[in-house]
N, C-alpha and C positions, 0 to 999 in steps of 0.2 A: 455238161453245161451246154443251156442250147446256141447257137449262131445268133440269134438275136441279142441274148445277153452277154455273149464277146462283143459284141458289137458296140451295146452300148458302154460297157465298162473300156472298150477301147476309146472312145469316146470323151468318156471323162476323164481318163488318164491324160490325152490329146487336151481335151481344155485346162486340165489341170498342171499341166507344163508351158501351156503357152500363156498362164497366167503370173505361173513364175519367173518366166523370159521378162515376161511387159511388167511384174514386180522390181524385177532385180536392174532393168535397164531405167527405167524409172527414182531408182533410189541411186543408181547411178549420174544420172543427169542434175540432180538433185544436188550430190554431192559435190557435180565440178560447179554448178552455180553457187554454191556456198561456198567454196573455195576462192572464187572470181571475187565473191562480194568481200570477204576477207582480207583479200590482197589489196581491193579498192582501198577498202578503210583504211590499209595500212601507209598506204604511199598517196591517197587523194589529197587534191589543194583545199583547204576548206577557204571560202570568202564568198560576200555576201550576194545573192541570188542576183541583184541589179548591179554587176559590177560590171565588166569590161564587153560585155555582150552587148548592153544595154543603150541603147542610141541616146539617150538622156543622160547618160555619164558623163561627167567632166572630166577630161586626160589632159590637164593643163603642161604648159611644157616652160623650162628654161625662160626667163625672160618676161613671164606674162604675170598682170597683175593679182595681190590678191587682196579681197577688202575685207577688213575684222570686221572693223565700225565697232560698235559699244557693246563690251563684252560682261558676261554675268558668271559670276559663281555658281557654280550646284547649291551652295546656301544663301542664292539670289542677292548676293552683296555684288557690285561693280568692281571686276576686277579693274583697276590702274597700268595700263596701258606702255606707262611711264615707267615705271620699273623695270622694264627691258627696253627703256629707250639706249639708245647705241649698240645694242646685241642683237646677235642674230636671232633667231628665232625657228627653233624645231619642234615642229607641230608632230603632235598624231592624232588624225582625226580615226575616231572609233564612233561603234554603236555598243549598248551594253549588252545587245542580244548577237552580238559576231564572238564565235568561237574564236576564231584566227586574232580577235583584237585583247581577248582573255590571255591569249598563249604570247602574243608579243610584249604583256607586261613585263616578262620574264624572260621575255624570247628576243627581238630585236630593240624594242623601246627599252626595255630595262638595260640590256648590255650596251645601248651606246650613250645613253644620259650620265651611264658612270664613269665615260671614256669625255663627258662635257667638262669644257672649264665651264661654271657657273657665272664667272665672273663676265665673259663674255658670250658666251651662247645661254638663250630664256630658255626651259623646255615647258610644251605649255602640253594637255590634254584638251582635244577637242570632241563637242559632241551637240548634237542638234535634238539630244533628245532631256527632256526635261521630266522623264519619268522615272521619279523618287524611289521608288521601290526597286524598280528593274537596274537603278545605276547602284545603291547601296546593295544589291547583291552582285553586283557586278564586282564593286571595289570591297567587299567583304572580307577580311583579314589581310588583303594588300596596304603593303608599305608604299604607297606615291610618293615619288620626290617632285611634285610638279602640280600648277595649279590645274585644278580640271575647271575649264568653261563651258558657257554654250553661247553664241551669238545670239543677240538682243535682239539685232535690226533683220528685216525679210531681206534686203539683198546678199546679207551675208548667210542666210540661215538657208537660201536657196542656192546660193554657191555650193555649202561643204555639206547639203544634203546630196547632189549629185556626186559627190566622190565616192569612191569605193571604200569599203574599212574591211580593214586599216590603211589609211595612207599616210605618208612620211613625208613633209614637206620641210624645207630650209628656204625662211624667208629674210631678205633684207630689204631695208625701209620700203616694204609693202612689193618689192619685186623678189618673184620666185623664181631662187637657183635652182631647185633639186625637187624631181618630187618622184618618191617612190611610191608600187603599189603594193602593203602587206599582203602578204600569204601565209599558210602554214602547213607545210609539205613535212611527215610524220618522218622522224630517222633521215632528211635529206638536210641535216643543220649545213652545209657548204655552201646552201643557196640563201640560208641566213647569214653567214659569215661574210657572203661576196657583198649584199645588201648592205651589210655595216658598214665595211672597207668601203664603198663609195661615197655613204652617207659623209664619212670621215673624210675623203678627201674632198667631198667639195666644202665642210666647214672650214678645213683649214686651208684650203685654197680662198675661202671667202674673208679670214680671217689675216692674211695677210697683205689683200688690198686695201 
């Protein structure tokens, strides 16, 4: 064999391993990012893109007021107002397109509506969107124990458009004890459970004054 052609079949053999280095490093890098992105989804908060970053957010606190004004049914009837007059009142405001506000039907809103006395605590559903299609898939074979509305008047439709969804609010005659902000962290139900426990005591701490 002549010098030449060692040469170049040494050659190839040289690119031909240094292709499988940058192949197998390659499919290696490949694999911890797919790994990363797995762990994300397993343990990420999901909540809606303009929540707590968002300088137009509303983070109302203890004490400050909140306006209904004239509230509508999803089947555009006037819900009555009056019907939880003297009770308190525990809202969650959602959107039908928040994962996280899908998961608290079952998740945080379901387990504490069934810890409510009815008699005294209203539990309402809130939501500012009035798109039929996207709320009947939303509530699609759920059991609601609760009216779902949406705010009739701009000032109030501009209030609980800036909140985050899911949020948890405990109102009385129009002033806000409590306000939580939904999340839904995958396999971390402890941070759902602390969430309840508080909602819980401030009802019944409001329930005894």
């Amino acid at each position: 064999m002549s010098l030449d052609r060692m040469k170049k079949l040494f050659n190839i053999r040289t690119l031909l391993f240094h292709s499988s280095v940058f192949a197998l490093s390659l499919s290696l890098a490949l694999f911890v990012v797919y790994q990363s992105f797995i762990k994300s989804a397993n343990t990420s908060t999901f909540i809606r893109s303009s929540d707590a970053s968002n300088s137009s957010t509303w983070q109302p606190k203890s004490g400050e007021k909140l306006y209904l004004g004239r509230l509508n049914t999803i089947d555009e009837k006037e819900y009555d107002l009056k019907v939880a007059s003297g009770k308190l009142l525990f809202l969650m405001v959602f959107s039908p397109k928040c994962g996280a506000c899908a998961h608290a039907l079952s998740g945080t809103w379901g387990k504490m509506i069934s810890r409510l006395d009815k008699s005294k605590v209203a539990p309402l559903l809130v939501t500012v969107s009035n798109d039929e299609k996207n709320l009947q898939k939303f509530f699609n074979g759920r059991i609601i124990d609760a009216p779902i509305v949406i705010p009739a008047e701009p000032k109030a439709q501009q209030q609980f458009s800036k909140l985050p969804t899911p949020s948890y609010l405990i109102v009385k005659d129009g002033t806000i004890l409590g306000k939580w902000q939904g999340q839904y962290v995958a396999n971390q139900s402890a941070e759902e459970d602390k969430r309840i426990d508080e909602i819980a005591q401030v009802v019944n701490h409001a329930q005894k004054q």
